[in-house]
C-alpha positions in Angstrom: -66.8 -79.8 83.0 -63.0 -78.7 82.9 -62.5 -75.0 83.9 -60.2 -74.2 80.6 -62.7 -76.3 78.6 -65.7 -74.1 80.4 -63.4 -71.1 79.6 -63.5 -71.9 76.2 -67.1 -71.6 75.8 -67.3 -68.5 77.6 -64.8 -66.9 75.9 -67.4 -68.2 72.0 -70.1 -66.7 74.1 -68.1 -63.5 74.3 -66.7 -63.4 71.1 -70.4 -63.5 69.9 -71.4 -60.1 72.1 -73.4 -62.2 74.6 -72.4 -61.5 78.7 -71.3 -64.6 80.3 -74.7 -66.0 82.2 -73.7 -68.9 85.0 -77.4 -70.4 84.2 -76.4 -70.8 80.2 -73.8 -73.5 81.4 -75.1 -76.2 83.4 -72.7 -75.9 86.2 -72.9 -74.4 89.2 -71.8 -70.9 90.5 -68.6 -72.2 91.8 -67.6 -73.9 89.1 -68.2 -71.1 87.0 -66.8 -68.7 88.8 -63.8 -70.4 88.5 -63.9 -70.3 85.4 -64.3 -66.8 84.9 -61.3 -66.0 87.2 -59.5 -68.6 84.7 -60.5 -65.8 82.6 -59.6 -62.7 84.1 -55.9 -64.0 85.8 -54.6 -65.2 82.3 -56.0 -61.7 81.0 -58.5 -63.4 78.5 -61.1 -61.1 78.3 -61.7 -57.8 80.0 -64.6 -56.7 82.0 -65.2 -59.4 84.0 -65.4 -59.9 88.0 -65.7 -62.5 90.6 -66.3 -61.5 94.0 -65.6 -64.4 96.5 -65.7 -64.6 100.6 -63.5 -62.4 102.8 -61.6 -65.5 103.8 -61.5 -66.2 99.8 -62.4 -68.9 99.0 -65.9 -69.0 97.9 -67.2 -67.5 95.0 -70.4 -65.6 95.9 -71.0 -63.9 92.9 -69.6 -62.3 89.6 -70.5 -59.5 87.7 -69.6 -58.0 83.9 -69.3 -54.5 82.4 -70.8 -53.1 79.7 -67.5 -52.6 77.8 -66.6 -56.5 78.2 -64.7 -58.1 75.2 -61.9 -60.5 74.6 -58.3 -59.4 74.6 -56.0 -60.5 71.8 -54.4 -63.4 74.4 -58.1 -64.1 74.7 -58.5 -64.5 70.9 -55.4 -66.5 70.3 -56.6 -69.2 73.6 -59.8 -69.5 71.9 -58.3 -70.0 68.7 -56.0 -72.3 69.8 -58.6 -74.3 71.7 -61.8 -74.2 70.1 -61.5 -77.6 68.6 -59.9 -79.2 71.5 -63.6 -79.0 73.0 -65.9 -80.4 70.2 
């Protein structure tokens, strides 16, 4: 799966209140993370956090606050998209 198209589905699953969950996807924990720093360096959504290797380059984890939601560019990228991945 795409990252932007993976981002996309994320971002539904945020829309809808529900905290982005690596297992819910089918893909692995690298491929979702990059995904959710898609996310976070376009300023999509709020709240969200990858932590990778000190050298950087792997993703090791990720983790979401409480207070997560979309931000308006978030909203617009998912409107704009949303039927680009059906």
């Amino acid at each position: 799966m795409q990252v932007e198209k993976l981002a996309v589905n994320i971002l539904g699953n945020i829309k809808m209140g529900m905290k982005p969950d690596w297992n819910d996807y089918g893909v692995g924990l690298e491929k979702f993370g990059e995904a959710l720093q898609y996310i976070d360096s376009n300023n999509l959504a709020t709240g969200i956090n990858v932590k990778r290797t000190e050298a950087g380059k792997e993703i090791m984890g990720y983790f979401t606050d409480d207070d997560f939601s979309l931000t308006l560019p978030g909203m617009e990228f998912l409107e704009k998209n949303t039927f680009k991945t059906n």
